[in-house]
PADREN-239634 format. One line per 10 residues: for each residue x, y, z of C-alpha. Coordinates in nm, 3 decimals, padded with zeros to 5 digits, always signed. Layout:
BEGIN
X:Y:Z ~ ...
REM end
This chain:
BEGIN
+27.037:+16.813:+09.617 ~ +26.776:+16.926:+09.346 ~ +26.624:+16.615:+09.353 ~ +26.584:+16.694:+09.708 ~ +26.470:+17.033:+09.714 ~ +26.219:+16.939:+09.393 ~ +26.054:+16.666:+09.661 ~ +26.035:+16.963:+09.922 ~ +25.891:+17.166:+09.680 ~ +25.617:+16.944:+09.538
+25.529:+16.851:+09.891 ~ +25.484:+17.206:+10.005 ~ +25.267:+17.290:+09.680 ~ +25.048:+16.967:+09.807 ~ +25.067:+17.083:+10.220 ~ +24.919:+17.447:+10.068 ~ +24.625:+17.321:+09.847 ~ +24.549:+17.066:+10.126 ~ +24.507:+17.384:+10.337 ~ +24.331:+17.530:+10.130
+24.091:+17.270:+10.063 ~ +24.044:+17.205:+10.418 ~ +23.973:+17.573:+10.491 ~ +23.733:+17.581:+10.260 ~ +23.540:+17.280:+10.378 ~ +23.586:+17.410:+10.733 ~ +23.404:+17.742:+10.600 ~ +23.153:+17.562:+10.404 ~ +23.050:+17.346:+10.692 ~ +23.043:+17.596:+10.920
+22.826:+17.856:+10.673 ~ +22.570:+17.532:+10.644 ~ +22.582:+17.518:+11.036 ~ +22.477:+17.876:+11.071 ~ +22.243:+17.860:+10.777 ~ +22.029:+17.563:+10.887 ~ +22.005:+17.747:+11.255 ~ +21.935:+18.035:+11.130 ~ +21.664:+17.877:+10.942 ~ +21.587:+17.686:+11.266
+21.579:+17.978:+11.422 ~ +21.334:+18.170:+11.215 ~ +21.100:+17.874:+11.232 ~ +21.090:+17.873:+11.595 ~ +20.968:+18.243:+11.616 ~ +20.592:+18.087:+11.443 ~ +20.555:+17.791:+11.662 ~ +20.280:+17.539:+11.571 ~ +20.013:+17.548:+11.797 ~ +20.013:+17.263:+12.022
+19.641:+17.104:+12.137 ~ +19.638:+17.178:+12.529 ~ +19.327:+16.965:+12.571 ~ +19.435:+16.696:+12.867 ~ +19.786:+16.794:+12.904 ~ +19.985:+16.795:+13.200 ~ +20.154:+17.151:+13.230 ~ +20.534:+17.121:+13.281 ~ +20.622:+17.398:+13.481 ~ +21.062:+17.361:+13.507
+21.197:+17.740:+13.479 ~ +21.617:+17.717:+13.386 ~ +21.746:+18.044:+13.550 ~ +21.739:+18.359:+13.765 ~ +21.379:+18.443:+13.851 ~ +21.419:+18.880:+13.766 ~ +21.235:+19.184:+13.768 ~ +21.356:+19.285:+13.492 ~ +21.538:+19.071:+13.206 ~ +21.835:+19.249:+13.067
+22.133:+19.165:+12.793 ~ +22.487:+19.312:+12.792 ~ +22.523:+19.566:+12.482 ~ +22.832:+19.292:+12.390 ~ +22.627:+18.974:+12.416 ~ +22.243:+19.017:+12.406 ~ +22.212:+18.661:+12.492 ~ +22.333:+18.394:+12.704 ~ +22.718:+18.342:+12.596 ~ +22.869:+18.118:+12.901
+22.633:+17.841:+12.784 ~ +22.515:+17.839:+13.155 ~ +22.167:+17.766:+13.213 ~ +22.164:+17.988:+13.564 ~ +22.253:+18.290:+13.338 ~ +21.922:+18.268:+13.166 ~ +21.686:+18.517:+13.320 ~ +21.314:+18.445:+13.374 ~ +21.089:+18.748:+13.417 ~ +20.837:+18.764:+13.753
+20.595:+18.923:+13.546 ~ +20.602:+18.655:+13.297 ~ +20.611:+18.338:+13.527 ~ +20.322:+18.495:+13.764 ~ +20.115:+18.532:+13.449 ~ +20.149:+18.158:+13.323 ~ +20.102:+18.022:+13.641 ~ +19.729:+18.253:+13.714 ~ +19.675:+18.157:+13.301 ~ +19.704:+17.779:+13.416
+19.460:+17.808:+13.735 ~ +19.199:+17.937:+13.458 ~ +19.254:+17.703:+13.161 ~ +19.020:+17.444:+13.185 ~ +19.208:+17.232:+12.941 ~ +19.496:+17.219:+13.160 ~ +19.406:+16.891:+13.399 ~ +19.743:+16.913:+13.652 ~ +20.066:+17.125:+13.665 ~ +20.395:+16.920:+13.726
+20.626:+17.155:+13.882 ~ +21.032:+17.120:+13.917 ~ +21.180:+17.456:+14.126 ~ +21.562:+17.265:+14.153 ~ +21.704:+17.449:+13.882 ~ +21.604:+17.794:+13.942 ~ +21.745:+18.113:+14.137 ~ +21.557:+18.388:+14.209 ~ +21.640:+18.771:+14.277 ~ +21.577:+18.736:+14.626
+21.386:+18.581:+14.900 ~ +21.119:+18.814:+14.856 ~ +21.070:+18.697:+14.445 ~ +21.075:+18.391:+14.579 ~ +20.806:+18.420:+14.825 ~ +20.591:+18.574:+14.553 ~ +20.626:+18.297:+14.346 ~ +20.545:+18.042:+14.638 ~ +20.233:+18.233:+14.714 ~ +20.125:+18.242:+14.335
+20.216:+17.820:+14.334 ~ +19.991:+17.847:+14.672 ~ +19.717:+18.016:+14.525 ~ +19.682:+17.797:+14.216 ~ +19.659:+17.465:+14.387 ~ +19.386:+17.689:+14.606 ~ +19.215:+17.679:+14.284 ~ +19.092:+17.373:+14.215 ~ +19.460:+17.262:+13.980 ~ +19.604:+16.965:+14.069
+19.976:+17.019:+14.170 ~ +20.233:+16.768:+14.138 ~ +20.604:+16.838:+14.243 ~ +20.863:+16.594:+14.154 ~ +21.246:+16.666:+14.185 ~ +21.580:+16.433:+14.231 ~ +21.658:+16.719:+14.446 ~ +21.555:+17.007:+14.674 ~ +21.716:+17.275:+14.867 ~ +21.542:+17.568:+15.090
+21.415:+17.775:+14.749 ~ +21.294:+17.480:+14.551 ~ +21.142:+17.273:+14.821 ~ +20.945:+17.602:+14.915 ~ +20.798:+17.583:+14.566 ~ +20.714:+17.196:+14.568 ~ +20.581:+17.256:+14.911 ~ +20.257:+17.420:+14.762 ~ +20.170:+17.112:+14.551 ~ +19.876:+16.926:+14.623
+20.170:+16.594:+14.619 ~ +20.523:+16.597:+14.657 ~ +20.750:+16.329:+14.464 ~ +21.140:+16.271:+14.533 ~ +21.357:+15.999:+14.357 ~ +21.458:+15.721:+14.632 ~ +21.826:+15.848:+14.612 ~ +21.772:+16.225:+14.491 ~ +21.893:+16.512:+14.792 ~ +21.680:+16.743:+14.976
+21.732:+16.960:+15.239 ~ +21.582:+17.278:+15.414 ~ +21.934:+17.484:+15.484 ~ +21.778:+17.785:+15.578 ~ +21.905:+18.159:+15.512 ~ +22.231:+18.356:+15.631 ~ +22.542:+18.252:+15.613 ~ +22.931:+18.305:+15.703 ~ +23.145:+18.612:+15.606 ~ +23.520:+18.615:+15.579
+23.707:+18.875:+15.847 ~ +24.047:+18.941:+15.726 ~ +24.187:+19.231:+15.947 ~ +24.465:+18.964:+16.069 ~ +24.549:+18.872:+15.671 ~ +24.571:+19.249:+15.526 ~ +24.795:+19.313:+15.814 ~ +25.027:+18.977:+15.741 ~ +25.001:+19.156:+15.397 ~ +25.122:+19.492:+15.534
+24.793:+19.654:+15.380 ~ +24.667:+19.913:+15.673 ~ +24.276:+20.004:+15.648 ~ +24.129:+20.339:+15.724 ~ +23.767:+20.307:+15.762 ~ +23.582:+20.666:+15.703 ~ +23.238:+20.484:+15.679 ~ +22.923:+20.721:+15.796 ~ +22.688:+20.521:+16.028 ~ +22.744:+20.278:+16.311
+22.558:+19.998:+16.166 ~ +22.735:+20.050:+15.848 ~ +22.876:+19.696:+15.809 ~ +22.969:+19.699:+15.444 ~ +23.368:+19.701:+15.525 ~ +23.414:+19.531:+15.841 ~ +23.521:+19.199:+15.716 ~ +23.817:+19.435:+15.628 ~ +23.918:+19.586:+15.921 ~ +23.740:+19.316:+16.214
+23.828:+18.942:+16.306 ~ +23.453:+18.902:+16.426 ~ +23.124:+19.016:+16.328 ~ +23.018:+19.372:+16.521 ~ +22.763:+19.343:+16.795 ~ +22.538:+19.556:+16.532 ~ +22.586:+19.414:+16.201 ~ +22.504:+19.073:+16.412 ~ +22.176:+19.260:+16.561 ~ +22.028:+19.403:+16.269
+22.158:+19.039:+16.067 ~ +21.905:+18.862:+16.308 ~ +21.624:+19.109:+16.288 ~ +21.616:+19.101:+15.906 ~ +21.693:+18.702:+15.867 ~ +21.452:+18.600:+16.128 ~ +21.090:+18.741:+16.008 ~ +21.211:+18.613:+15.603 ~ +21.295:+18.241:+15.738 ~ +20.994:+18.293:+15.965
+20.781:+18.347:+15.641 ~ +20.938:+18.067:+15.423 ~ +20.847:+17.826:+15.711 ~ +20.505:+17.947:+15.755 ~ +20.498:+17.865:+15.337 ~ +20.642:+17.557:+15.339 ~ +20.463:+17.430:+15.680 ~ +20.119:+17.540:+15.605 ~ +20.158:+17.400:+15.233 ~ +20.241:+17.005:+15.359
+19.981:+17.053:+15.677 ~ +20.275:+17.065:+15.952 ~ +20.379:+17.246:+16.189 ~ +20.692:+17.553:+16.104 ~ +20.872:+17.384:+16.404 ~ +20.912:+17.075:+16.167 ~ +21.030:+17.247:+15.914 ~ +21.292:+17.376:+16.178 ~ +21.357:+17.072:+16.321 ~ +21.423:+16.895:+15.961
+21.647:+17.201:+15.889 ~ +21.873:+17.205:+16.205 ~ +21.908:+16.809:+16.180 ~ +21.890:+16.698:+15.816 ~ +22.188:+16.895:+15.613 ~ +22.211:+16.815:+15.258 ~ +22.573:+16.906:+15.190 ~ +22.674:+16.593:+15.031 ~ +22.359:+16.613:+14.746 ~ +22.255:+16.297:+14.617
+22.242:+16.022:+14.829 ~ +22.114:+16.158:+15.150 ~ +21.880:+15.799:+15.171 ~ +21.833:+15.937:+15.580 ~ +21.717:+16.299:+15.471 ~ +21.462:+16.137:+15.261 ~ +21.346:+15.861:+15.469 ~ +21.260:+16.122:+15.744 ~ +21.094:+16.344:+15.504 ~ +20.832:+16.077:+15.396
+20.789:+15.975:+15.745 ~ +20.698:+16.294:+15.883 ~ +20.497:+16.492:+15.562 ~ +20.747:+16.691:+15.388 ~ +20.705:+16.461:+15.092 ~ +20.457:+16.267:+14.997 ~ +20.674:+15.966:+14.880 ~ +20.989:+15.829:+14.642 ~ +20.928:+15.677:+14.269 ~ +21.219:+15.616:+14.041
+21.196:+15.804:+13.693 ~ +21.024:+15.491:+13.545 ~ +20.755:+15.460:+13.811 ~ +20.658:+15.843:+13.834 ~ +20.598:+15.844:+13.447 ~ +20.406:+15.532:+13.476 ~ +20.232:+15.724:+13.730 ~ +20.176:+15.982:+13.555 ~ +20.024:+15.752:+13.214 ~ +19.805:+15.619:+13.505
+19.677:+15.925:+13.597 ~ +19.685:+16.137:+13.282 ~ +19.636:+15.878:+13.007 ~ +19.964:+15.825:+12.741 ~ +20.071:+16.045:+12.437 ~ +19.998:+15.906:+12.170 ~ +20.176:+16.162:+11.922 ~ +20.510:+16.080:+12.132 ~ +20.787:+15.891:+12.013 ~ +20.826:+15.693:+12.312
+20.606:+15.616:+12.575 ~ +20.502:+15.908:+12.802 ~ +20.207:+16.102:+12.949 ~ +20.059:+16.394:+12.776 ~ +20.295:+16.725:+12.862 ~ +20.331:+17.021:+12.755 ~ +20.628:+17.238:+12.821 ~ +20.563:+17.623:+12.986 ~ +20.771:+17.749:+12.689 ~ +20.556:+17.610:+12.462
+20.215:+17.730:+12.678 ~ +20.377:+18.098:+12.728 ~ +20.413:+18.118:+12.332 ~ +20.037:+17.987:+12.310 ~ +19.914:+18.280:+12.571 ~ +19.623:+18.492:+12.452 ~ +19.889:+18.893:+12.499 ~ +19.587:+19.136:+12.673 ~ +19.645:+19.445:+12.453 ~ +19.495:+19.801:+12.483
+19.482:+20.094:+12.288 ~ +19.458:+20.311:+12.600 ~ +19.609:+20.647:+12.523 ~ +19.708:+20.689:+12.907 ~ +20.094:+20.507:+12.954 ~ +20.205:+20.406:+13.309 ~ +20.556:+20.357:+13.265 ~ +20.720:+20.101:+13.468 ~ +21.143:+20.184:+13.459 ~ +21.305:+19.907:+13.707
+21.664:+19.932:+13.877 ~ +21.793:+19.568:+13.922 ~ +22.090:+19.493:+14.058 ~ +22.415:+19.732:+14.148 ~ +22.386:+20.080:+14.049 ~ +22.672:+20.160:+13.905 ~ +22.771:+20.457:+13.560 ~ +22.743:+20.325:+13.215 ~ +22.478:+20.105:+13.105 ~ +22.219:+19.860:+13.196
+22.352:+19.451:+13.214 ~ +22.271:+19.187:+13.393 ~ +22.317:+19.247:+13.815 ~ +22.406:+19.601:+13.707 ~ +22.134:+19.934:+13.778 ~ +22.347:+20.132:+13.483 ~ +22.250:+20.476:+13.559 ~ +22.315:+20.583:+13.151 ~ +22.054:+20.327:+13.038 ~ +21.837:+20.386:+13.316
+21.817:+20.742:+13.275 ~ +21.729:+20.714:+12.921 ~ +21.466:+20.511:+13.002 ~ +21.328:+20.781:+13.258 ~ +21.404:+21.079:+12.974 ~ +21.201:+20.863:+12.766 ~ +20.946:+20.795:+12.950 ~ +20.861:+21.150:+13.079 ~ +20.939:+21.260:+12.710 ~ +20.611:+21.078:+12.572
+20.313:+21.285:+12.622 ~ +20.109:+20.977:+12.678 ~ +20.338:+20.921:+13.008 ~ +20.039:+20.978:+13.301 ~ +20.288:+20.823:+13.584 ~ +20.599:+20.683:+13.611 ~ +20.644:+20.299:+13.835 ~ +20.991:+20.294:+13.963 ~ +21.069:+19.963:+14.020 ~ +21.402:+19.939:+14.288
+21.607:+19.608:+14.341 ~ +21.911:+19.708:+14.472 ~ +22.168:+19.748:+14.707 ~ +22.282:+20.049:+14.592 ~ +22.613:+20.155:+14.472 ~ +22.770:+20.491:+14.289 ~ +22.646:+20.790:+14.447 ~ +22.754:+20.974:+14.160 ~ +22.539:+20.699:+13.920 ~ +22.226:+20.750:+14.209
+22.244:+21.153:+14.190 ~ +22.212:+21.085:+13.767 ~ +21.830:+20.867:+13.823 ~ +21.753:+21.077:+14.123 ~ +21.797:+21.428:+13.903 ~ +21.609:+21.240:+13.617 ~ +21.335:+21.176:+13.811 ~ +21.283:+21.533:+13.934 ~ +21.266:+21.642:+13.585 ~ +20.962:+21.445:+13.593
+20.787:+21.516:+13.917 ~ +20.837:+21.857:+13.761 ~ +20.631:+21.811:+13.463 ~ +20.353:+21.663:+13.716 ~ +20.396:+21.306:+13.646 ~ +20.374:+21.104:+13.953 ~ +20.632:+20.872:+14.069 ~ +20.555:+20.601:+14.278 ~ +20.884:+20.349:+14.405 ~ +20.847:+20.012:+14.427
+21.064:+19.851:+14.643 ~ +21.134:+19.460:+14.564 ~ +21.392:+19.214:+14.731 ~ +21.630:+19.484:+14.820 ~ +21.591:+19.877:+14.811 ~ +21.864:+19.994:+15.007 ~ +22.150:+20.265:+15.061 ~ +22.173:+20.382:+14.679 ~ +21.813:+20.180:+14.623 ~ +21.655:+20.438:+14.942
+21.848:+20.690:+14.764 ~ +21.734:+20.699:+14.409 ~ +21.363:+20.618:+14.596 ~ +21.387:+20.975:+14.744 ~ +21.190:+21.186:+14.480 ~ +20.902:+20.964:+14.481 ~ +20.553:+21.068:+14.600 ~ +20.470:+20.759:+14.727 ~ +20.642:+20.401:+14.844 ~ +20.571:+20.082:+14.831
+20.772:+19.751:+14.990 ~ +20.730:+19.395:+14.950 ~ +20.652:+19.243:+15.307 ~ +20.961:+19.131:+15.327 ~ +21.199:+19.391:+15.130 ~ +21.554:+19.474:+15.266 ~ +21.575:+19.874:+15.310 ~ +21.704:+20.140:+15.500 ~ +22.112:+20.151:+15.509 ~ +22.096:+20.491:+15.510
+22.498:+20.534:+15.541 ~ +22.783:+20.587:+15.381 ~ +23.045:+20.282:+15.298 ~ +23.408:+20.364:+15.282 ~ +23.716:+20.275:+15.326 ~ +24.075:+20.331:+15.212 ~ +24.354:+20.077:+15.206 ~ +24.711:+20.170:+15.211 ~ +25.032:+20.035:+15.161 ~ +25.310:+20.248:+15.315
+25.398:+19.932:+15.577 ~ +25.470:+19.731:+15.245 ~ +25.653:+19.948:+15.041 ~ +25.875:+20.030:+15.411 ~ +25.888:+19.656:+15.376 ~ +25.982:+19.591:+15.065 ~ +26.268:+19.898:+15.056 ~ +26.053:+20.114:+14.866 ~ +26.061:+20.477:+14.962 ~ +25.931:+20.775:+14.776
+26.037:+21.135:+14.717 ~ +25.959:+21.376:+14.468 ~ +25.861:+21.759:+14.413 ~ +25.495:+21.885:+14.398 ~ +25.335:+22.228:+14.395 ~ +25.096:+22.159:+14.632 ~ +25.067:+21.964:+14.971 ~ +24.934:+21.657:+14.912 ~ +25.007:+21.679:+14.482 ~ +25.237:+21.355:+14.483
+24.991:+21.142:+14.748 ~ +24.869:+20.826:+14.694 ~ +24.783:+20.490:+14.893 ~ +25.114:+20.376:+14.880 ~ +25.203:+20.680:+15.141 ~ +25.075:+20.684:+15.460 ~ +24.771:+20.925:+15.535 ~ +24.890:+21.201:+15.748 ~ +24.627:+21.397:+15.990 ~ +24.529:+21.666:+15.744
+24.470:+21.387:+15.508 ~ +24.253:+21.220:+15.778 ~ +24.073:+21.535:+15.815 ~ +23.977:+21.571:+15.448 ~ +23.899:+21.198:+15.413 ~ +23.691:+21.244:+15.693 ~ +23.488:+21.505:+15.592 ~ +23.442:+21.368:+15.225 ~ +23.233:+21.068:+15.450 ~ +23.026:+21.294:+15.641
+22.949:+21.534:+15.378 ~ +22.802:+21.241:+15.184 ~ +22.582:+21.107:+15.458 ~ +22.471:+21.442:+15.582 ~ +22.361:+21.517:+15.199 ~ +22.198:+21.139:+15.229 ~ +22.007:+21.217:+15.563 ~ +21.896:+21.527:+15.396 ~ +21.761:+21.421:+15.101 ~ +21.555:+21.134:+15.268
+21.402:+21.362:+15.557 ~ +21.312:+21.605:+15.278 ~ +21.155:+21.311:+15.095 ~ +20.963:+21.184:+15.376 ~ +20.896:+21.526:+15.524 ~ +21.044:+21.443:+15.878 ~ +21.283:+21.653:+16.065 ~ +21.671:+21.607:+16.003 ~ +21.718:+21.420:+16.321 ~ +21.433:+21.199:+16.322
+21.593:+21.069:+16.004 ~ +21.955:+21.044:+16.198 ~ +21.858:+20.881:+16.461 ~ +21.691:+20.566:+16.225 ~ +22.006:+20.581:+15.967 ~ +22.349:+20.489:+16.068 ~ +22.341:+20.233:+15.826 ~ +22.087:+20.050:+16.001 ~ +21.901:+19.788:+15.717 ~ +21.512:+19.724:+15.827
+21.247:+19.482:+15.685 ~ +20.965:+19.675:+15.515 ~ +20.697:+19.603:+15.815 ~ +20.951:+19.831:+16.039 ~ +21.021:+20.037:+15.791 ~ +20.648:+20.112:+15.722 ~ +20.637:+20.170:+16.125 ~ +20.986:+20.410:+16.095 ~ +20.750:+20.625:+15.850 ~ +21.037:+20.517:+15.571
+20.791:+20.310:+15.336 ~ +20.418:+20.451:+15.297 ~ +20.275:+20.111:+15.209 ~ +20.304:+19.750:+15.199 ~ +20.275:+19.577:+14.881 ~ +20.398:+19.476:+14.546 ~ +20.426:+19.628:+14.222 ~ +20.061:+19.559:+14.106 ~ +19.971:+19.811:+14.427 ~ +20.219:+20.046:+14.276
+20.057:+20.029:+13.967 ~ +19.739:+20.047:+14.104 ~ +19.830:+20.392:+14.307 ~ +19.941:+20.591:+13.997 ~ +19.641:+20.463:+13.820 ~ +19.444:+20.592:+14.116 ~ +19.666:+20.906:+14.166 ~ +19.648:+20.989:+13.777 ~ +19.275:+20.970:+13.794 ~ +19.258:+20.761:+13.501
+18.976:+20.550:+13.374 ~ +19.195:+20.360:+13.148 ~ +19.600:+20.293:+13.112 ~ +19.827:+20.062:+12.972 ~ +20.148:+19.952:+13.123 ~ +20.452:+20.008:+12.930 ~ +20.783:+19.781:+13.059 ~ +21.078:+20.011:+12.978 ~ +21.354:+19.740:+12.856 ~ +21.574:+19.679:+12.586
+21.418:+19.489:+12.286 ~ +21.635:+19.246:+12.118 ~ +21.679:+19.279:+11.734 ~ +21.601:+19.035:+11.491 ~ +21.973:+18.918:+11.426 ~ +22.020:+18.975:+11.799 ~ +21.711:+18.681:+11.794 ~ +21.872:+18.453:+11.556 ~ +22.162:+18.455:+11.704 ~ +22.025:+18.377:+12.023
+21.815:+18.060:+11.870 ~ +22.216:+17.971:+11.729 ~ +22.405:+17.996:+12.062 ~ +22.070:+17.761:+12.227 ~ +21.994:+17.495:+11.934 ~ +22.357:+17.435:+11.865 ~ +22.463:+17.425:+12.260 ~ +22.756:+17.704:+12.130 ~ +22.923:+17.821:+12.429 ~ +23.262:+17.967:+12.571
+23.311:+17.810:+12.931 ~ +23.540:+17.990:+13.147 ~ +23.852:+17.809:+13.206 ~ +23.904:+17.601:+13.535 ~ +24.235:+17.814:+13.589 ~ +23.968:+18.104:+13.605 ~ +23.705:+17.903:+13.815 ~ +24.006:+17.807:+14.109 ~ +24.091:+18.175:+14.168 ~ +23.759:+18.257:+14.348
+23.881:+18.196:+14.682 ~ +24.128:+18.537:+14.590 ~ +23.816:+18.775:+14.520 ~ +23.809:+18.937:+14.868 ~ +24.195:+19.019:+14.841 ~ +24.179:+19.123:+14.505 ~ +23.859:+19.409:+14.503 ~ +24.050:+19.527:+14.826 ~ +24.380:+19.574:+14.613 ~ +24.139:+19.739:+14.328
+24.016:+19.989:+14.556 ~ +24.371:+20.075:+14.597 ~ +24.411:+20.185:+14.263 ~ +24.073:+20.390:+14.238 ~ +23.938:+20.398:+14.551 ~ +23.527:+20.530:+14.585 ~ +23.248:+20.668:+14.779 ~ +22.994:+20.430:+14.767 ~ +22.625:+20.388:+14.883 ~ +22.620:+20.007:+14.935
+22.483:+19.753:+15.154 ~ +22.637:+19.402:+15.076 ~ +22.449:+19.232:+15.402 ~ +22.143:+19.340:+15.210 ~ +22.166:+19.042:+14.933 ~ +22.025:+18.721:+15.082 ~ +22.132:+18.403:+14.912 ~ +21.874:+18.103:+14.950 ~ +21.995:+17.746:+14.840
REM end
C-alpha cells in the first residue's frame, strides 16, 4: 500500500510541475503574441508611403457604409470578427473617391461594392452618384465582382466596364419586402393585444394585432418604395446606356436566390448590357497586366494596385486654423437613453456632444445630422431640450435629414431653424406607437389566478390581469397626450396651425420631395447644403467643420490592430444564430415585462440586397 500511494504521490508532484510548466509556456507564448502585434500594431500607425504613379486604385470597402462611425464603450472595436460590423464613414469614402477623379497618378479605379451595406438607400444613392460622377471625369472605371445584388450592382453600374466571373451570381432584387402578421399566433398563445397607437397610418404594431397588411401601411409602403426603386433604376439604367424598364424586366425575371451559379442570370446580363462580359480570376488579372502593365515589386505576378486603405492613409488632411467651428453632432440609428453604440442614437452621449458643442465659444452653428427612426420619447425630449439651450445662446441649428428622419428623428428635428432632406429621405411618422400585451387568457389557462390587497385601485395591476375600462381610459389617454404634445411641437416648429399639422400626421411616413411640398422639410439636399446654410446663416467668411465623435485611445488602437492582424474573434454560437426565427415572439413577451411609449417607425428602415 505505501508503495502504492508513494507512486501516486510522485506522479501527482510530476502532473503539478507539468502544469505548471505548461502554464507558463501558454503565458509566455501568448505575452510574445500580444507583444509582436502590438509592435505590429504601432508600426502600422506610420505607414510607408507607397509610389501611386500608374497604379490601379482598388476601391473594395468591408462594411456598413455610416454617417457616423461609432464603438460600444465595452468594445471600441470590431469584436464578432465580422467584416459587416466594420463601419465605413460617407464622409470618408466620398472624399477618396473625388481625391481619385483628381489624382493624375491614379490611371483606373477597380471597384468591388459585393461586400458592403450601407445605412440606407439614400447613402447608397450618394455613393452611386459620387461612382457616377468620377467616371464623368475622365477615370477609367472598372467593376469586377463574383457577385452582385441590387446595392452592389448599382455601384458597378457606374463603371465605364462591368466584369462578372462565368459562374459568380447577380441579380437586381429590388426593395421591400415581407412582414410577419401574427394576430392568429399570440392568440394560439393566449397573449391578447391592446393597441393604444396615435395615428391611423401608424403601422409600427400591426404585425401584432393583423393577419394582413392595412390598406394604409400598404398605401404609404408603395408611395415611399416606388420613387427610391424608381431612382436606383434611373442609376443603374442610365449608367450601362439602357433603358430602367430593363433593369425591371431583369429584376422581375432573373432572381438570384440560389447565389453562385446562376449561369442563366449571367448569360442574359451580357446579352442585353448589364455587364460588359465574364473572365475567370486568371483572365481578368491578365487583363488587367495587359492594360496596366505588371508589378514588378510583387511577389507574384499581378498588375500594379493599390489598396483604398493604403491611398486614404496617403491623403493630403485639408486643415484650417479658422477660429469659427460648425459643429456637426449626428443621430444614427435608434434613439434610445444611455449612450452612443453602433445602430443606437444614445441620447446621454449625444447630449454631451450638443453641451459640448454649444459650450465652446468658437461654436458659430450647430449641423444636426438625423438618421433615425426614432425611438424613446423620453431619450428625444433629452436632445430636443439640449438643443434649445443652444438656439438660446443664438447658435443656429440646421437638421439634416439622411436615410431616415422619422417619428423620434422629426421629433428631435423640431428646434431647428432650418431643414434639410436627402431626395430620397424617409420622414414624417408623426404618431405615436403603442401597444400593450396581456396575459390574463393564459394565466385563466394555465390555473393561475391572482388576489391580493392594495391601497389603491389599480396598486397590484399588471399585464398578467386583464385591463379593465378605467384602465383603458388611462392607457388611452397616456397615447393621445403623447401625440397631441408631438403635433404640437412640430406645428410650433414649422409655424403652421395645429390642424394643418393633424391632418398630415397620423403616422403617415413621406419621401422628402412631399415632404418639402407638406411644408415639413425647408430644403432638398445633403449635408454639404446644411453646412453650407449655417455657414451662410452665421455670416462667416471662414469656418472649420468639427465631427463630434468619440476618438479611440491609443491602447483602444492597439488593440484594435490585435483583434484585425491576429483574426481574434468570439463568433456567436450556432445555438444563438438558430433562435432568430423567435425574435418577433420574444420583444413582444419583453414588452410585457416593461412595456413603453415609443416614437418609432420600423417601415421606415429599407433593406437593399
Amino acid at each position: 500500500m505505501n508503495a502504492l500511494k508513494s507512486i501516486f504521490s510522485l506522479l501527482g508532484r510530476f502532473l503539478e510541475r507539468a502544469r505548471t510548466v505548461m502554464l507558463n509556456l501558454g503565458t509566455a507564448f501568448v505575452l510574445i503574441v500580444i507583444t509582436v502585434a502590438i509592435i505590429g500594431g504601432i508600426s502600422s500607425f506610420g505607414p510607408d508611403k507607397i509610389e501611386t504613379e500608374g497604379r490601379v486604385l482598388f476601391l473594395n470597402p468591408e462594411g456598413v457604409v455610416v454617417d457616423q462611425e461609432v464603438y460600444s464603450s465595452d468594445f471600441p472595436f470590431n469584436f464578432a470578427g465580422d467584416s459587416s460590423a466594420e463601419q465605413i464613414q460617407t464622409r470618408d469614402l466620398i472624399a477618396l473617391i473625388r481625391a481619385a477623379a483628381k489624382d493624375d497618378k491614379i490611371p483606373a479605379v477597380l471597384i468591388d461594392f459585393s461586400s458592403t451595406g450601407f445605412a440606407g438607400p439614400t447613402t447608397a444613392i450618394n455613393i452611386a452618384k459620387e461612382l457616377k460622377a468620377l467616371r464623368e471625369s475622365g477615370k477609367r472605371v472598372i467593376a469586377y465582382s463574383d457577385r452582385l445584388s441590387s446595392a452592389s450592382y448599382m455601384m458597378a453600374s457606374q463603371a465605364s466596364e462591368v466584369w462578372m466571373h462565368p459562374v459568380g451570381s447577380i441579380s437586381v432584387q429590388g426593395i421591400g419586402g415581407m412582414r410577419p402578421y401574427q394576430k392568429e399566433l399570440f392568440e394560439n398563445l393566449k397573449i391578447n393585444f391592446h393597441n393604444y397607437s396615435q395615428g391611423d397610418f401608424k403601422s409600427a404594431v400591426e404585425g401584432n394585432t393583423r393577419t394582413d397588411m392595412s390598406e394604409n401601411d400598404r398605401l404609404q409602403r408603395t408611395e415611399l418604395l416606388t420613387p427610391i426603386w424608381a431612382e436606383m433604376k434611373s442609376l443603374m439604367a442610365s449608367g450601362r446606356g439602357i433603358k430602367a424598364s430593363d433593369i425591371q424586366y431583369f429584376a422581375d425575371n432573373y432572381v438570384g436566390f440560389f447565389g453562385e451559379a446562376a449561369i442563366g442570370n449571367i448569360a442574359y446580363a451580357q446579352s442585353n448590357n448589364i455587364i460588359d462580359g465574364t473572365k475567370s480570376f486568371p483572365e481578368f488579372r491578365q487583363y488587367m497586366i495587359e492594360n496596366f502593365g505588371i508589378d514588378e515589386e510583387a511577389d507574384t505576378e499581378t498588375y500594379k494596385i493599390i489598396s483604398y486603405q493604403a491611398y486614404a492613409d496617403q491623403m493630403n488632411e485639408e486643415f484650417s486654423e479658422s477660429e469659427n467651428v460648425i459643429a456637426l453632432i449626428t443621430a444614427e440609428g435608434a434613439i434610445m437613453e444611455g449612450d452612443i453604440s453602433q445602430g443606437v442614437a444614445g441620447s446621454t452621449g449625444i447630449v454631451k456632444q450638443i453641451r459640448s458643442a454649444h459650450e465652446n465659444k468658437k461654436t458659430k452653428a450647430i449641423v444636426f445630422r438625423v438618421n433615425s427612426p426614432g425611438g424613446s420619447i423620453i431619450a428625444s425630449e433629452m436632445m430636443r431640450d439640449e438643443l434649445f439651450v443652444a438656439k438660446e445662446k443664438g447658435i443656429p441649428v440646421i437638421v439634416s435629414m439622411g436615410d431616415y428622419a422619422a417619428s423620434g428623428g422629426v421629433y428631435i428635428a423640431t428646434p431647428a431653424d432650418y431643414i434639410f432632406a436627402e431626395p430620397t429621405t424617409i420622414t414624417g411618422s408623426i404618431g405615436v406607437a403603442i401597444a400593450l400585451p396581456t396575459l390574463e387568457n393564459a394565466m385563466d389557462y394555465i390555473g393561475v389566478k391572482f388576489d391580493g390587497v392594495v391601497t389603491s385601485k389599480h396598486g397590484g395591476w399588471d399585464p398578467t390581469q386583464p385591463i379593465d375600462d378605467d384602465l383603458d381610459k388611462i392607457f388611452t389617454g397616456w397615447g393621445a397626450d403623447a401625440y397631441d404634445r408631438f403635433v404640437g411641437f412640430v406645428a410650433e416648429s414649422r409655424s403652421k396651425p395645429y390642424e394643418d399639422i393633424k391632418a398630415i400626421a397620423g403616422g403617415r411616413v413621406w419621401i422628402a420631395t412631399s415632404a418639402k411640398e407638406l411644408g415639413l422639410v425647408d430644403g432638398i439636399g445633403g449635408v454639404e447644403d446644411a453646412i453650407a446654410y449655417a455657414v451662410e446663416m452665421a455670416a462667416l467668411e471662414d469656418h472649420v467643420v468639427k465631427y463630434y465623435q468619440k476618438k479611440l485611445t491609443p491602447e483602444d488602437l492597439i488593440l484594435k490592430e490585435i483583434f484585425k492582424n491576429f483574426n481574434i474573434n468570439i463568433q456567436e454560437p450556432v445555438s444563438f444564430t438558430m433562435l432568430e426565427g423567435l425574435t418577433e415572439i420574444y420583444k413582444t413577451l419583453a414588452g410585457i415585462k416593461n412595456p413603453q411609449v415609443l416614437l418609432t417607425c420600423e417601415l421606415c428602415l429599407v433593406d437593399i440586397d
